[in-house]
C-alpha positions in Angstrom: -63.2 137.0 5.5 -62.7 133.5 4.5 -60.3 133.9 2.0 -58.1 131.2 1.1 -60.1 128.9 3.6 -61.2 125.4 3.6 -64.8 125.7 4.4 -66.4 122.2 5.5 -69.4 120.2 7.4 -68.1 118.1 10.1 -70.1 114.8 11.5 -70.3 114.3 15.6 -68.3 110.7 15.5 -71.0 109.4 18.4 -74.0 110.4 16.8 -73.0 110.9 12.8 -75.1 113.8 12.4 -73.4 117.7 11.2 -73.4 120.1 14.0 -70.4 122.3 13.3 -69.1 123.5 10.3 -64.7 124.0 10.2 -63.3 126.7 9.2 -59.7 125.7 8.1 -57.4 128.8 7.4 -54.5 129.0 5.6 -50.7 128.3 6.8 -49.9 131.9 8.6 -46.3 133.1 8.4 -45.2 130.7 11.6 -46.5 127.6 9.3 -49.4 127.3 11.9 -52.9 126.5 10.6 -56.0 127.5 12.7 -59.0 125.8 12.2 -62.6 127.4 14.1 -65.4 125.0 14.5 -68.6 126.7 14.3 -72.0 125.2 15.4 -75.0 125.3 13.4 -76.6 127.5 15.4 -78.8 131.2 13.6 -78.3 132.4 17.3 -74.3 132.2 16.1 -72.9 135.3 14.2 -69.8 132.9 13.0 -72.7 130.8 11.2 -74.6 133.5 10.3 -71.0 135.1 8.6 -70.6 131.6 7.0 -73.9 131.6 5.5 -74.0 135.1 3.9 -70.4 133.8 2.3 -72.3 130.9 1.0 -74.9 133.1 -0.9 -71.5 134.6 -3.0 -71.4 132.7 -6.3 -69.1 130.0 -6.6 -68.8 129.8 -2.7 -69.7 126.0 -1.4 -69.6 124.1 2.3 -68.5 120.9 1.8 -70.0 117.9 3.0 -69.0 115.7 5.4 -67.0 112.5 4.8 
């Protein structure tokens, strides 16, 4: 599902705090990227995906810069 993807915490600029992780895909054949913002929500099944990938070995969320 997240193959190939850039998988990283992003920080609300106003209030510094992670609400959403990004989901940055890879280039598709048009040289578009697509990037999903998810919020940190359990009630979201885009979070809840991104957690269960998170429990696969070797599979990390980056922080936040």
């Amino acid at each position: 599902m997240f193959e190939g993807c850039t998988i990283k915490k992003q920080k609300d600029p106003h209030t510094e705090s992670v609400n959403v992780i990004n989901i940055t895909y890879p280039k598709n054949s048009d040289g578009m990227v697509k990037v999903l913002s998810v919020p940190i929500n359990s009630a979201n099944a885009d979070y809840q995906a991104i957690l269960e990938w998170e429990k696969i070995d070797g599979n990390t969320i980056e922080e936040a810069d």
